[in-house]
N, C-alpha and C positions, 0 to 999 in steps of 0.2 A: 547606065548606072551613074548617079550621080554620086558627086565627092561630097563630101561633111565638110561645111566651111568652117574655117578655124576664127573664132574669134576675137574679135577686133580686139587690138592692144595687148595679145595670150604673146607672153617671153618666147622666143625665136630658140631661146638654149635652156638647158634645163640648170637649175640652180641648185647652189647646195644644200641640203637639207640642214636645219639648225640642228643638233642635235641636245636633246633635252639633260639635262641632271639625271644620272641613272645611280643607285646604290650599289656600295661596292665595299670591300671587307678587306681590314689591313689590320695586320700581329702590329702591337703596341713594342713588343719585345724586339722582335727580329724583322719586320719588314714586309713579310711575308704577305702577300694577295689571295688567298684563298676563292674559289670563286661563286660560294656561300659561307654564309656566317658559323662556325663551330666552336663548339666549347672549349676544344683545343687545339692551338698551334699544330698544325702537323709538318711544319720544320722545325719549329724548337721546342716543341713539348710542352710549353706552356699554356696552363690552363687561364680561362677568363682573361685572354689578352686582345683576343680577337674583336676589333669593332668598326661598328657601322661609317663609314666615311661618304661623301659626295664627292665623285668626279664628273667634272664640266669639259665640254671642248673634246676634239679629237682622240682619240685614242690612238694614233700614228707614232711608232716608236723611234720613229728618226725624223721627227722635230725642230725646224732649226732654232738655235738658241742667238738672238744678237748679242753682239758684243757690246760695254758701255765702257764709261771710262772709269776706274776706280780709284776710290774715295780716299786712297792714299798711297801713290806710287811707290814702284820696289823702288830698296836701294842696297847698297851695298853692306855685307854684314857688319863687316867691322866699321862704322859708323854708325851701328844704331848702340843707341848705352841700356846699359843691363840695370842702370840704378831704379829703374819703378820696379824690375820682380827681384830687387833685395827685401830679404825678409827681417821682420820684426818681429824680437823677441815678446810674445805673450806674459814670459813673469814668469811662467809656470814651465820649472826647468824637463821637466819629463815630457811635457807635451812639446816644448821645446827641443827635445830630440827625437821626437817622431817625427814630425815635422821639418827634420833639417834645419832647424834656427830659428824657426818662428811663423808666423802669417804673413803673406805677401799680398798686397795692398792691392784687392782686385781677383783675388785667390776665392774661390769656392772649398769649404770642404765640407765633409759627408762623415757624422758621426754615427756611426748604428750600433746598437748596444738590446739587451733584453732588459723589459720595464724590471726597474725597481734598482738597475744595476750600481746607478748613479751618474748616468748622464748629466743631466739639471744640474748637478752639484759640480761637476768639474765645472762644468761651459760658463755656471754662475761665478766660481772664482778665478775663471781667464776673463771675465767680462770683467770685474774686480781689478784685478791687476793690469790691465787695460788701460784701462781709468784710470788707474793713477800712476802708469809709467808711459804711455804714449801720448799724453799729450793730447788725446784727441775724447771725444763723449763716448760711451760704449750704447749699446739697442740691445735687450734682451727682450723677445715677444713673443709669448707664450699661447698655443693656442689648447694648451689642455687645463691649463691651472687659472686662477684669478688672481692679479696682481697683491691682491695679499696677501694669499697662499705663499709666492714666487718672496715675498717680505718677509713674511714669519723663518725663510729657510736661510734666508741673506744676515737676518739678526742672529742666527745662531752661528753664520758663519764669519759674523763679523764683517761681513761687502756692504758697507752704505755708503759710497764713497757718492760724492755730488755730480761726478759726471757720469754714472750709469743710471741709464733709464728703463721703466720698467713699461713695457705695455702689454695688453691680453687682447688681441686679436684672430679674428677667423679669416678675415675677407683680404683679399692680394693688395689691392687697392689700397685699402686701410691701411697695411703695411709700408706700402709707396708714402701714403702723406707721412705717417710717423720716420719715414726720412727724408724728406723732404723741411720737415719741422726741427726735427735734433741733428741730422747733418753729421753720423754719427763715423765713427773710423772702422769699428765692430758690431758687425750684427751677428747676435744669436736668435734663429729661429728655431723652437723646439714646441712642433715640432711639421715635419714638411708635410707628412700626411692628414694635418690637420686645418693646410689652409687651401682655400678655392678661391679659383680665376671668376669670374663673373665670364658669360661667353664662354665658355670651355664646357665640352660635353662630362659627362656622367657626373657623379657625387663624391662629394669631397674624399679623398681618399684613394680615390681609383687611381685604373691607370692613367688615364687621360689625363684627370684633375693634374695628377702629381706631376708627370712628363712636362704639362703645362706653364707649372706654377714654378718648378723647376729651370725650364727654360729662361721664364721672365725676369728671375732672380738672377740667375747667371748673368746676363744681360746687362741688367743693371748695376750688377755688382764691378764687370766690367770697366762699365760707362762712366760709373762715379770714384772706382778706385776700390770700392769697401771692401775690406775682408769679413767675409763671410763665411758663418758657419752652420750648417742646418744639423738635426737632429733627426734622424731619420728609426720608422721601425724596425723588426727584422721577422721573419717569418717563425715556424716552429723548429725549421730546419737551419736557422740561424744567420740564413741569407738574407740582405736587404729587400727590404719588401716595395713592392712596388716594382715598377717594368725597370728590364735589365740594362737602358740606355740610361739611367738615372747616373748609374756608376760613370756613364762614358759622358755625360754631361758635365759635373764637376773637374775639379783639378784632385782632388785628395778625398781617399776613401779611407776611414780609420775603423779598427772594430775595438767597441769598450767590452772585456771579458771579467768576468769573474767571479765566484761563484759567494752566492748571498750568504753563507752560512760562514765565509773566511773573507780577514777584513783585507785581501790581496785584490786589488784592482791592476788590470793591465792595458792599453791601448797599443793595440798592432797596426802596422800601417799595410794598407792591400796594395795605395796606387797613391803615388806621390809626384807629378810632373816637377818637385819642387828639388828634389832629395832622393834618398835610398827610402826605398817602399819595403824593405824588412827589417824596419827599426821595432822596438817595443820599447815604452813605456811602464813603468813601476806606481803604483800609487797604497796608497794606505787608506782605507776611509774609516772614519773616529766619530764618535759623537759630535767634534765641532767642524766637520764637514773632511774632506780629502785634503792629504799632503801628497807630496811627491816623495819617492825613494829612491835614492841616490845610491846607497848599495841594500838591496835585498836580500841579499844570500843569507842573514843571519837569521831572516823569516823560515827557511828550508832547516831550518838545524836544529837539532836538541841536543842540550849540554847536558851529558850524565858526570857524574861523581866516577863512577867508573866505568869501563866496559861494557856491554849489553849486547848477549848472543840476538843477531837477525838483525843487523845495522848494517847498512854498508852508504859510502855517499860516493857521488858520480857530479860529474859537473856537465847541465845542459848547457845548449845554447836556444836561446828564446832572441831570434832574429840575427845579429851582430852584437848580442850580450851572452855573458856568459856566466850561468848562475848556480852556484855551491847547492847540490840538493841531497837531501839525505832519506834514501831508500828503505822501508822497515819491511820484514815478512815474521809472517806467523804460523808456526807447523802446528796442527791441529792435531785428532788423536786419530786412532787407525777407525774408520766407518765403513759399512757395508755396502754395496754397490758403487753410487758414482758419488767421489769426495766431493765438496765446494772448492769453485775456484774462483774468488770474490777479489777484485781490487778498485784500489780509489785514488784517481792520478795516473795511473797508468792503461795499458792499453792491452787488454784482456788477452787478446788473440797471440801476443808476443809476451805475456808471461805463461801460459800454456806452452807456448812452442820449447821455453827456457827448460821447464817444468819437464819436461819430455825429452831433452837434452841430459839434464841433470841425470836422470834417472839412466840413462842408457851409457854416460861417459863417466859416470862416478860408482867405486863398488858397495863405500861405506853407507851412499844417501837411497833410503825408500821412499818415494813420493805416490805414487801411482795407488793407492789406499788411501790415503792422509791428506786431511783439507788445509787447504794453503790461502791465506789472508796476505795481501801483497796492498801498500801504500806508499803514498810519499806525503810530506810533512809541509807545513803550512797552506794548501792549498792549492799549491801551482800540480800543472798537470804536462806530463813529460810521456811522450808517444814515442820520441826518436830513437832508432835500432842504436846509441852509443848508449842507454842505458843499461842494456842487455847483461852487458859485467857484472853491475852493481846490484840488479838485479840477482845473478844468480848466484853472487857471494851472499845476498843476504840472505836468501831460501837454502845455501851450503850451511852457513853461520849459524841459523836458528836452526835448521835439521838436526845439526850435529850439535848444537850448544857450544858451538867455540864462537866466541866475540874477538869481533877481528879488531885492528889496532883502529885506535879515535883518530887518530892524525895520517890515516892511509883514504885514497882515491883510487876508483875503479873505472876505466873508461872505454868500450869499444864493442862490437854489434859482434854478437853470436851467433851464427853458424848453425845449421841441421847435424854437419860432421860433431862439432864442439869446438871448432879453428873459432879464432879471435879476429875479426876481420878490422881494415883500415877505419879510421870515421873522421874527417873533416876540424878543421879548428883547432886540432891537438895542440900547439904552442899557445893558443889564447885560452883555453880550458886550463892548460899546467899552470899559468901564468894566475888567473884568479886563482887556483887552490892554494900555492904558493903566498898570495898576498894574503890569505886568512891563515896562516898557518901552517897547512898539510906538509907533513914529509915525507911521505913516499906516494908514489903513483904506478900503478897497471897501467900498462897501455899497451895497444897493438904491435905486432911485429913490425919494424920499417915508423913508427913515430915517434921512436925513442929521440934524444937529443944526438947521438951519430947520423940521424938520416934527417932531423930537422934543423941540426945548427943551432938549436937554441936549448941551454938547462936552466932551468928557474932557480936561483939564490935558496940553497937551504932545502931542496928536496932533492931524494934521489927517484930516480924513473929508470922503473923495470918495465923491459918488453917481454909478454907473453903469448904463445902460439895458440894453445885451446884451454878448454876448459880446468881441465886438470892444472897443468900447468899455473894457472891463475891461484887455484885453492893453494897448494903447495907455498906459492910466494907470498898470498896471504896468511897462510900459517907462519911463515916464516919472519915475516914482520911484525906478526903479534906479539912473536917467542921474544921479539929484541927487547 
């Protein structure tokens, strides 16, 4: 039997096979590898994140990685200087306390808001005040509006200042030369999901586009110093739209709130690497565009001539601020089967629980038939368990037609039992009623001024254990 000759010049060792570009599927959101393409993440739940990617080369998970020399050796902490992330005052003292002091020269932040809230109009008079307090040219480039659109809104706000410039841009690029040409201190881009990378997969908007265009901003923003602000959309659920590393890309994530129909704006801060990230913001917006507000509380209050049964006010805290709000309820007439239990500003689920309370710990008040109308006044919107008091003096107050006293404050989270429980901030809460006026306050047992060390100038403060108790000290300060 003869052998098969091998041959002439056939490799002695077998060689590696090149391995081709194979497709392969990664979460935009979270990371995740799936090992087909699916509608949704099934690590993080998100829909439409999942997309096509190319990987090249081995698929070997222990890889060595060389080492090189980097592009700017450590040193010691305390030698390097903090003066480039000092921040600079904007003009605009309310954003200026979100913010911690201002924008930091190389700083990214992340505005998101629902259309129509007034984004554009803040960002137009930081860009405004920019201009003609820092010294440097401002960049506003809008990729939804036409520069004369972005004009007509600046002339009513009175922003023509010479060194803010105005461009209407789609394309990343574009945006580059327009800094590369004004060389500006401020750039507002509004808005992020309206510009594309040239080379970057999917369509402007997506996730990829945005992750992209995002990145290269950062980047740059970096590289040249600029403080930068982008404009971002938010979903139906009111989260930032677009993949969830957007947030983790920037430095500072603000949310603009407010409800269109009250001229109460607020900007909350989520993530600030700069500052305290539970700052909030005041603003006022007016036919000649948004002011800042310095104290709001008087926005939350109705001044009556006299008394008025179903009032009570309670003072929230909205981040590290702490704001004078005045609670209304409405007893409706006695209806058959299930009453209405309607509110505006408040948080449905915890004025039913009050509602249920009331009825089981008090003998005088019937609720449990009778529709109940529960609000809060100017606009602002108050969820936290310290409302709960003032809540149920004013559903006690209008039940029974006693109006409690104008210069009394109600402060502290109610209980299934009817106990008055602890709630946070007590001395800074007495401290603003105090400065508007108020002379007496409710509060929790143990937040009195014996257990805080601190009494406000001119008011006295009653500690109360439940519910009763509460009505009782409110009748009694009325009678004074």
């Amino acid at each position: 039997m003869t052998s098969r000759a091998t041959p002439r010049g056939a490799a002695t060792r077998a060689r590696p096979a090149t391995r081709e570009a194979r497709p392969a599927y990664e979460c935009d959101a979270c990371g995740h590898q799936p090992p087909k393409w699916v509608g949704r993440c099934p690590e993080c739940g998100e829909w439409g994140s999942v997309v096509e990617s190319t990987v090249t080369g081995p698929t070997v998970s222990g890889r060595v990685v060389s080492s090189r020399a980097p592009a700017e050796p450590a040193r010691p902490i305390a030698t390097i200087s903090a003066a480039p992330a000092k921040a600079r005052p904007t003009g605009v003292p309310e954003l200026d306390r979100v913010l911690g002091g201002g924008l930091v020269p190389g700083a990214v932040v992340l505005l998101a808001g629902e259309p129509g809230v007034g984004k554009s109009t803040l960002l137009l008079d930081v860009a405004q005040q920019w201009a003609v307090g820092a010294g440097s040219p401002s960049l506003v480039v809008s990729g939804e509006e036409s520069v004369s659109q972005v004009r007509l809104r600046a002339e009513r706000m009175g922003t023509l200042h010479e060194q803010l410039y105005l461009a209407a841009e789609s394309d990343l690029g574009a945006v580059l030369g327009h800094l590369d040409a004004v060389k500006p201190g401020l750039l507002v881009l509004d808005s992020v999901q309206t510009i594309s990378m040239p080379g970057a997969e999917g369509v402007p908007g997506g996730v990829t586009q945005v992750r992209a265009v995002t990145a290269a901003l950062v980047a740059v923003a970096k590289e040249r110093g600029i403080a930068t602000v982008l404009v971002g959309h938010v979903t139906k659920d009111g989260q930032v739209a677009g993949p969830r590393v957007l947030e983790h890309l920037v430095d500072v994530v603000l949310h603009f709130e407010g409800d269109k129909h009250s001229s109460l704006r607020m900007v909350r801060g989520v993530k600030n690497r700069f500052g305290a990230a539970d700052e909030v913001g005041c603003f006022e917006m007016h036919e000649g565009g948004i002011s800042s507000l310095a104290d709001p509380s008087g926005l939350f209050l109705t001044r009556y001539s006299e008394p008025v049964p179903g009032t009570c006010i309670t003072v929230s805290m909205e981040g590290r601020r702490a704001l004078v709000t005045e609670v209304q309820a409405l007893i409706g007439a006695t209806v058959a089967g299930s009453p209405r239990r309607t509110v505006s500003g408040l948080d449905g689920a915890r004025l039913a629980m009050v509602l249920a309370v009331l009825q089981r710990r008090t003998e005088r008040l019937t609720l449990h038939d009778r529709e109940v109308f529960a609000a809060t006044v100017g606009g602002i919107r108050v969820v936290e368990p310290a409302a709960d008091l003032a809540v149920a003096l004013a559903v006690a107050s209008g039940g029974l037609n006693l109006a409690l006293a104008p210069h009394l404050v109600a402060i502290g989270e109610v209980g299934l039992t009817g106990e008055v429980r602890r709630v946070g901030a007590v001395p800074r809460r007495l401290a603003e009623a105090a400065r508007l006026g108020f002379r007496v306050a409710l509060v929790p047992q143990g937040c009195g001024p014996e257990s805080t060390g601190v009494t406000p100038e001119g008011m006295r403060v009653m500690e109360v254990t439940d519910v009763r108790s509460a009505l009782q000290c409110a009748a009694r300060a009325s009678a004074e």
